[in-house]
C-alpha positions in Angstrom: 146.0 165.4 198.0 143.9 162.9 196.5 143.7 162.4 192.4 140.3 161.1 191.6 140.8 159.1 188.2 137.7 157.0 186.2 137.3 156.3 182.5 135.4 158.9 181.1 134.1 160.2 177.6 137.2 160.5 175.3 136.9 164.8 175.0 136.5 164.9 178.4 139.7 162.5 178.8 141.5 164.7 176.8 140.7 167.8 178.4 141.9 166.7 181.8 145.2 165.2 180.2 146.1 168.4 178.5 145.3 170.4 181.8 147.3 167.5 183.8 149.9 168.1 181.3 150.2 172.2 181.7 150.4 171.7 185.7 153.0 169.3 185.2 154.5 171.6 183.2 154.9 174.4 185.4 155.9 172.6 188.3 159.0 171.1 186.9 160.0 174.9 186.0 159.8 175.7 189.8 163.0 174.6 191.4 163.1 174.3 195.5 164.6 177.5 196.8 167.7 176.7 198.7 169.4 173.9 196.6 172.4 173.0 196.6 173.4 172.6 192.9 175.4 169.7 191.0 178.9 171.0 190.2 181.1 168.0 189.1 180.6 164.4 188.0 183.7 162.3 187.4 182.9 158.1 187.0 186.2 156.8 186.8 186.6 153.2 186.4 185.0 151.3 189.6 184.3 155.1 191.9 181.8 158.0 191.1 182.3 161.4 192.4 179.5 163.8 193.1 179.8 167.2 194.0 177.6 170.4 195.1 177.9 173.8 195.7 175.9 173.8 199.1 174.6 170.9 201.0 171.7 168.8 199.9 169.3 166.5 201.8 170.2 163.2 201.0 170.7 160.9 197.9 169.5 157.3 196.4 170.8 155.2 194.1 169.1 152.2 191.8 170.2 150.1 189.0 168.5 149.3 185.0 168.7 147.1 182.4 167.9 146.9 179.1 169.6 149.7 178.6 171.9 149.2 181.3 172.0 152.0 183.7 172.9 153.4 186.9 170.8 156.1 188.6 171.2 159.1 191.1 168.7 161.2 193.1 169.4 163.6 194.9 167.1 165.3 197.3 167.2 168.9 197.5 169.3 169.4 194.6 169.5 171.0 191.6 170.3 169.7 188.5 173.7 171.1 186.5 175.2 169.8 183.1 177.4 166.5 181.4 179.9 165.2 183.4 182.8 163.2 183.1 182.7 159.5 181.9 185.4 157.0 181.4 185.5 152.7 181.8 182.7 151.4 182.5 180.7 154.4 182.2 179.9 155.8 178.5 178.4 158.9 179.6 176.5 160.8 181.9 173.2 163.0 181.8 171.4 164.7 184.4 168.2 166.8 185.1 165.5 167.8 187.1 163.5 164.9 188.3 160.7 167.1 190.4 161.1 170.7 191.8 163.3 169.3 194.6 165.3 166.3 193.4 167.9 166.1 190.4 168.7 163.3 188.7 172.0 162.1 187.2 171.3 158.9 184.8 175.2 156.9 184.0 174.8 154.9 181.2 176.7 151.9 181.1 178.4 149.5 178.9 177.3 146.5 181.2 175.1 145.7 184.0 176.7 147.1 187.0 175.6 148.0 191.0 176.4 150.4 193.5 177.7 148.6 196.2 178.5 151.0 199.0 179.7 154.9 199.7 179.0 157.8 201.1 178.9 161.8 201.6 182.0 163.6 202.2 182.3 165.3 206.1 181.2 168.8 204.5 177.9 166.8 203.3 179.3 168.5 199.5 180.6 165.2 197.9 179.3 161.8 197.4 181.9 159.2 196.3 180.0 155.7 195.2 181.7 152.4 194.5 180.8 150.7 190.9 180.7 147.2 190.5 179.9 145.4 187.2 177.9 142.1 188.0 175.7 139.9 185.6 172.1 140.5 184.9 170.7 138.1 187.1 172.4 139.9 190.2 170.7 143.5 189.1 167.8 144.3 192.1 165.6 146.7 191.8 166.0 148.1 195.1 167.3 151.8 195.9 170.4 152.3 198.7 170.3 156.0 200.3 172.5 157.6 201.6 172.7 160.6 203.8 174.8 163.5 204.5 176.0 164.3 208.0 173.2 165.5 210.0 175.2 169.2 210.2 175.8 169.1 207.0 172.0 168.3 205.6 169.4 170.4 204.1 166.3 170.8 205.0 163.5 169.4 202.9 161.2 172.3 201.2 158.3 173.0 203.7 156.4 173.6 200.9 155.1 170.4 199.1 154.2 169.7 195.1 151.3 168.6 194.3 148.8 168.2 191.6 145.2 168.1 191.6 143.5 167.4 188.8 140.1 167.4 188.4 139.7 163.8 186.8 136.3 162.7 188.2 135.5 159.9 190.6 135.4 155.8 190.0 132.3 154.4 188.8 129.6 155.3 191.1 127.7 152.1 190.4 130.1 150.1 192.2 128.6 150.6 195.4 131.0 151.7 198.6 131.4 148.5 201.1 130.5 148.3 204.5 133.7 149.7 207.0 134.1 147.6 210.2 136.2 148.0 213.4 136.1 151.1 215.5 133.6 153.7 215.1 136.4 156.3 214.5 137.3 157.9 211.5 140.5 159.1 213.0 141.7 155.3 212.8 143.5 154.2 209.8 141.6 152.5 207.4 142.5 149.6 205.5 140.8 147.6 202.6 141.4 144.0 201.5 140.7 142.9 198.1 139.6 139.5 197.4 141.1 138.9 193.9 138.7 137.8 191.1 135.2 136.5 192.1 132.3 135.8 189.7 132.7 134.9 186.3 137.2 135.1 186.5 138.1 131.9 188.8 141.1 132.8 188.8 143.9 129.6 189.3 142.0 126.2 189.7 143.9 124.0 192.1 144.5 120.5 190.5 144.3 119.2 193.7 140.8 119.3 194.8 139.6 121.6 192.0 139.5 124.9 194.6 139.2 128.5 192.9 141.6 131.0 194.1 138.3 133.5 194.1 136.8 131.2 196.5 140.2 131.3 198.9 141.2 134.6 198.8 137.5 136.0 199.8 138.2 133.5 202.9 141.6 134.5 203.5 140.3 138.4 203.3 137.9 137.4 205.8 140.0 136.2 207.8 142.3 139.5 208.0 139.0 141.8 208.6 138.2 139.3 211.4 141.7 139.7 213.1 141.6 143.3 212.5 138.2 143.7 214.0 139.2 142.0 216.7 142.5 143.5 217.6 140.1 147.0 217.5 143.3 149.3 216.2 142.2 150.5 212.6 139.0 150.0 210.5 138.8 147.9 207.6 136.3 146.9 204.6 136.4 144.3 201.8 136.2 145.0 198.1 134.0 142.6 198.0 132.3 140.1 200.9 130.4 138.1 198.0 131.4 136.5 194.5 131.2 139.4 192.7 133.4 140.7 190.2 135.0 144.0 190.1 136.5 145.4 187.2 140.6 146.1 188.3 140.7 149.9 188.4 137.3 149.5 190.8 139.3 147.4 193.0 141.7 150.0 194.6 138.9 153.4 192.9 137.1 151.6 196.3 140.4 152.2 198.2 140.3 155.7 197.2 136.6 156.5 197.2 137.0 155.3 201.0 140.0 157.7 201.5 142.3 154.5 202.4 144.9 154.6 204.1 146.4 151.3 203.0 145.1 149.1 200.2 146.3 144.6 199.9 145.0 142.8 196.9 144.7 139.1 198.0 145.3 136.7 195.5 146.9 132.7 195.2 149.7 132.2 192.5 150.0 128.8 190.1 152.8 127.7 188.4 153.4 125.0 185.9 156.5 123.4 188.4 154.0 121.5 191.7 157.0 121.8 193.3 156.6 126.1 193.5 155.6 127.4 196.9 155.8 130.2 199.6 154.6 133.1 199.7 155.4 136.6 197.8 154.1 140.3 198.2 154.3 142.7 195.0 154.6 146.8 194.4 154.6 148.8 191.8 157.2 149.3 189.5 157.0 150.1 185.7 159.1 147.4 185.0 158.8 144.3 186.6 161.6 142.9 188.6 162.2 139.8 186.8 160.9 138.1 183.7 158.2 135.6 186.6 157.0 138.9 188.1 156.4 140.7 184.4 154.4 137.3 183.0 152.5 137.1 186.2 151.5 141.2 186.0 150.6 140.5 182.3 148.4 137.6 183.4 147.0 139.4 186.0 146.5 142.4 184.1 144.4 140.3 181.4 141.6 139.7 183.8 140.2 143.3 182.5 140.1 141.6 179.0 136.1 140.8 179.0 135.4 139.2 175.3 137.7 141.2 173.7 137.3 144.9 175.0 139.6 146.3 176.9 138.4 147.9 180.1 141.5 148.8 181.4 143.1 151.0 178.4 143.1 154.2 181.5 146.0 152.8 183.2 148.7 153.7 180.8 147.5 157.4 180.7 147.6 157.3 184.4 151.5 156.1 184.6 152.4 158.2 181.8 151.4 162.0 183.2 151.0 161.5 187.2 152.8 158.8 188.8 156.1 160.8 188.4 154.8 163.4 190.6 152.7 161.8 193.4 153.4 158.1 193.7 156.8 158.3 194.5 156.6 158.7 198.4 153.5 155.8 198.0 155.8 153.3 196.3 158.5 153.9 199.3 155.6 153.3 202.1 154.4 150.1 200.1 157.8 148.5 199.8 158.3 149.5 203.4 155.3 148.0 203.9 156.2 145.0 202.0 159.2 144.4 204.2 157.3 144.3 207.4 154.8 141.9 205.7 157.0 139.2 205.0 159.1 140.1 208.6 155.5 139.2 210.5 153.9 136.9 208.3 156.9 134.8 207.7 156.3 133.7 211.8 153.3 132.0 210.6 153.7 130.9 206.4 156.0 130.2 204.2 157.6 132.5 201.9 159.5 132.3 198.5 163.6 133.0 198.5 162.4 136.2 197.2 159.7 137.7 198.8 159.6 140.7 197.9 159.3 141.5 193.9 158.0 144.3 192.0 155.3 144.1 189.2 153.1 146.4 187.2 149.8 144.8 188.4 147.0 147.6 187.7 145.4 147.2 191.6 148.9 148.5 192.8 148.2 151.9 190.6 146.4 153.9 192.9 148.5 157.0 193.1 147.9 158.2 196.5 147.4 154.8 198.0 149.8 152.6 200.1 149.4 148.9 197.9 150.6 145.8 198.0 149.6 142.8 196.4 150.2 139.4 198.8 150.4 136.1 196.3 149.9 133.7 200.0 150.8 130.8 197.5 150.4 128.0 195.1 147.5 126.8 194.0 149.3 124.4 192.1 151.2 123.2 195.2 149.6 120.3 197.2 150.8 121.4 200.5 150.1 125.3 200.2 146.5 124.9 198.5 145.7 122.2 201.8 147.0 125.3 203.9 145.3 128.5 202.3 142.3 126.2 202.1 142.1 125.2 206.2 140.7 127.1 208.7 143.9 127.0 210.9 146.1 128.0 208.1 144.1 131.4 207.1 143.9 131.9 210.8 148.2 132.0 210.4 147.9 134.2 207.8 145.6 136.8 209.1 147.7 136.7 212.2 150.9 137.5 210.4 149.0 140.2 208.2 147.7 141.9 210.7 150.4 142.3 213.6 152.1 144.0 210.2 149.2 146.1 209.2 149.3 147.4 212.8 152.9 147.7 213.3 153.0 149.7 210.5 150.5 151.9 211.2 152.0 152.2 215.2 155.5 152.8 213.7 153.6 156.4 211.5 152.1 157.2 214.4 155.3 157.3 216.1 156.8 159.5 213.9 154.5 162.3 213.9 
């Protein structure tokens, strides 16, 4: 269900907060009805135990720093008390994440990883190996893992949501044009040009060209070769030099009821020698101390002589992304995967292609989003490819035979 969000007058900002806040409220007091509930936890040295009282649905783990940390979710599970903690482990807390998944948080006494396990054959036990490793090894990646398919729970019928009624995005932004197939049952996509008007963006020292200037071509480009290939529909944030305020970027994703939103944009680095290609989603804490600097820069371009226009955000991450972006942020890094697996046929990309950042255009609760850095501005040999025909021809190739694999491979999974 779609959350409509917009800056609005501070009492009436307040009033939908406190209402958000009571739904939020009384959804975390409903638990799913069948789940099986978290008996034991014992972390012992390098192996963490698990166990349940009836079977559950499945289970994913992630690592933190700063604290260090090492987290469990489990899916259709219920949420019990302590546990046992010893080595590496200082202790253990756990509780309910969202009406059907409990979380166990281990705190640690260095940075450490999961690095493989599994459920017992009864699906009522998880054993997980721990592995301390340094900082610079940490990912932010999850690794699931799944009971026996006899052995699994069923996930609730019944989904959570919360609708909240927190108005629309600006209405003078006017809704862009939607290309392709006149079919509303296709998916739609929209591209995003990053910056335009008065914010250049990077300015290439070699031959002075402004990343607004390429990315409106390279999203061009992409509609072009979406158009063409006549499977989904597709519309530009912009098709001019115009700028667009951050939060009006993906509000036009979800005005248009979007069913995939990618913020174009062309990175610069201090190092010429920087290149490739990288694609971003969310995450509240950026993936590495590049990606959060990059996010912060970014996240400055709502900064317009020294008023903020961007102060919603915060309120946004703070009440709802708990409880409806979670299956969004999956789909985008799912998405991100196939993006670099088809576009890296045609481009360059970056050892590590696939980062996560708090940009604000990836905040779109309900929205698939990714955010595709195609490269260096600053780098003589990408900024002579973004800036050819040929090359943004390679790029909206690779983009789109991912757009519509991705969109074939939900379609068959209904």
């Amino acid at each position: 269900m779609k959350i409509d969000w917009t800056k609005k007058a501070r009492a009436g900002h307040k009033r939908a907060m406190a209402y958000a806040t009571i739904m939020v409220s009384a959804l975390l007091m409903t638990q799913p009805a069948e789940a099986g509930s978290i008996s034991r936890i014992e972390a012992s040295g390098s192996q963490i135990t698990v166990a349940f009282d009836d079977v559950v649905e499945g289970a994913s783990t992630f690592s933190l720093i700063g604290p260090d940390r090492i987290a469990i979710d489990v899916r259709g599970g219920k949420a019990g008390q302590g546990g046992y903690a010893s080595g590496i482990v200082k202790s253990v807390r756990q509780g309910q994440y969202d009406p059907n998944t409990a979380r166990i948080v281990f705190d640690l006494d260095r940075p450490a990883v999961i690095t493989n396990g599994g459920f017992s054959q009864d699906g009522k036990s998880l054993k997980l190996s721990l592995q301390a490793v340094g900082e610079k090894q940490i990912a932010l990646g999850r690794k699931s893992f799944l009971p026996p398919l006899e052995f699994r729970a069923e996930p609730p019928k019944t989904k959570y949501s919360v609708k909240v009624p927190l108005g629309k995005p600006r209405d003078s932004v006017s809704l862009p044009t939607i290309h392709g197939p006149n079919d509303p049952t296709r998916p739609l996509v929209v591209i995003d040009a990053g910056h335009g008007g008065h914010d250049p963006g990077a300015i290439s020292p070699h031959g002075a060209a402004r990343e607004k200037n390429v990315t409106l071509a390279i999203a061009r480009a992409i509609r072009d070769r979406l158009v063409e290939g006549g499977r989904v529909r597709v519309a530009l944030t912009r098709d001019s030099d115009e700028y667009l305020v951050l939060e009006e970027r993906y509000g036009i994703a979800r005005r248009l009821d979007a069913d995939l939103f990618m913020s174009i944009h062309a990175d610069a680095a201090g190092n010429e020698t920087a290149s490739g290609a990288t694609v971003y989603t969310l995450s509240e804490v950026a993936s590495d101390r590049e990606a959060a600097k990059l996010a912060a820069r970014e996240n400055k371009a709502n900064i317009i002589n020294g008023i903020n226009l961007g102060g919603a955000t915060r309120d946004v991450s703070s009440i709802l992304i708990d409880l409806t972006q979670r299956e969004t942020m999956n789909v985008s890094a799912d998405f991100a995967k196939l993006l670099h697996r088809e576009s890296s046929r045609q481009m360059n990309f970056r050892k590590i292609p696939h980062r996560y950042a708090s940009f604000v255009v990836l905040k779109a609760p309900d929205t698939p989003s990714v955010l595709f850095e195609t490269g260096y501005l600053t780098n003589k040999d990408d900024v002579a490819f973004l800036n050819s025909r040929a090359g943004r021809a390679k790029v909206a190739t690779g983009v789109a035979s991912a757009i519509e694999s991705h969109f074939a491979r939900k379609l068959a999974m209904r």
